[in-house]
C-alpha positions, 0 to 999 in steps of 0.5 A, spaced: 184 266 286 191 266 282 195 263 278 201 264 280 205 258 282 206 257 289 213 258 292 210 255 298 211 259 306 215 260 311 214 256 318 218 259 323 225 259 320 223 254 315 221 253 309 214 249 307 214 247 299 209 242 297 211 238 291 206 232 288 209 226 285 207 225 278 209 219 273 214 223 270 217 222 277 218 215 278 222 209 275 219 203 272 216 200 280 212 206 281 217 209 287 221 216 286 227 216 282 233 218 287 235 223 283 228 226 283 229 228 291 235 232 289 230 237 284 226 236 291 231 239 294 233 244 289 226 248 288 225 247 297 232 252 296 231 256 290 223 258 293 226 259 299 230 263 297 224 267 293 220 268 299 226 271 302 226 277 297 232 273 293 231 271 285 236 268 281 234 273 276 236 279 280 242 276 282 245 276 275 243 282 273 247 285 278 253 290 277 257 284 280 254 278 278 252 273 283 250 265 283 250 259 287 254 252 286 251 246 290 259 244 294 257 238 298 249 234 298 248 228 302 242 224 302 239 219 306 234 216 303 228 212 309 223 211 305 220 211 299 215 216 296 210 214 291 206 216 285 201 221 287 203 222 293 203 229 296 209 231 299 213 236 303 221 239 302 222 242 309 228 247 308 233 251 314 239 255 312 242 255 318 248 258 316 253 263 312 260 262 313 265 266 308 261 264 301 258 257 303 250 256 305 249 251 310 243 248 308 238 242 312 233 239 307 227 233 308 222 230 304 216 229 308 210 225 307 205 226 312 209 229 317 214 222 316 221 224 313 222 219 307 229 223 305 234 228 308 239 233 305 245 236 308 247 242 302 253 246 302 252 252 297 257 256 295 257 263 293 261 264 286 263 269 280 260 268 274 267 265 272 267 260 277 271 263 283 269 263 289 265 269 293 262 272 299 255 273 298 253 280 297 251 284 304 244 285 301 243 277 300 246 276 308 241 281 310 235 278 306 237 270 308 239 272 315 233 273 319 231 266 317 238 263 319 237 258 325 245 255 326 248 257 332 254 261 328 248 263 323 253 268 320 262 268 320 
């Protein structure tokens, strides 16, 4: 046994992150808060990511650092998650095109979608401006890519 944190795992070109809902998650009548699936969301990205062999660390200790911006994020909220559940973020990234990622994301619970996501992440150079992602990161992040134009 460990005790390490899990980064969740692969299923196919997916990635299967469970999350717990705590009271720290909630509002007043027991139910998520909206903006609690957009740090779902995040953490199903970022250990995806780190599955894929991409740590954030890594990224900014490189010659030409590297970080990601979230451009474009569309919720659609159909049902709500409770205190106690045991829910899982589904995340694809289905494409790279120039410096955006291409993301679809989902809270399940029980194999039903309670929430869904679309995310453009962008690429950007520490002052903010806009970039390609390194060759490195495409070849880590491309085997997992499940768009029909996985890679422009």
């Amino acid at each position: 046994m460990t005790d390490q944190p899990t980064a969740g795992r692969f299923d196919g070109q997916e990635h299967l992150l469970p999350v717990r809902v705590y009271y720290e998650d909630t509002d007043f009548t027991g139910l998520v808060y909206h903006a609690n699936y957009v740090r779902y969301f995040e953490r199903g990205r970022s250990d995806f990511l780190r599955l894929a062999g991409v740590g954030h660390a890594e990224l900014l200790d490189q010659d030409e650092p590297l970080a990601f911006v979230v451009a474009e994020l569309n919720l659609k909220y159909a049902k709500p998650a409770r205190i106690d559940d045991a829910l899982v973020v589904r995340t694809r990234y289905e494409a790279i095109k120039g410096p955006r990622l291409v993301i679809r994301q989902a809270v399940e619970r029980d194999g039903e979608v309670l929430c869904r996501a679309d995310v453009v992440a962008v690429c950007i150079h520490l002052d903010g401006r806009p970039r390609r992602p390194t060759k490195r990161l495409v070849e880590l992040v491309g085997p997992w890519l499940t768009g029909e134009t996985a890679i422009k």
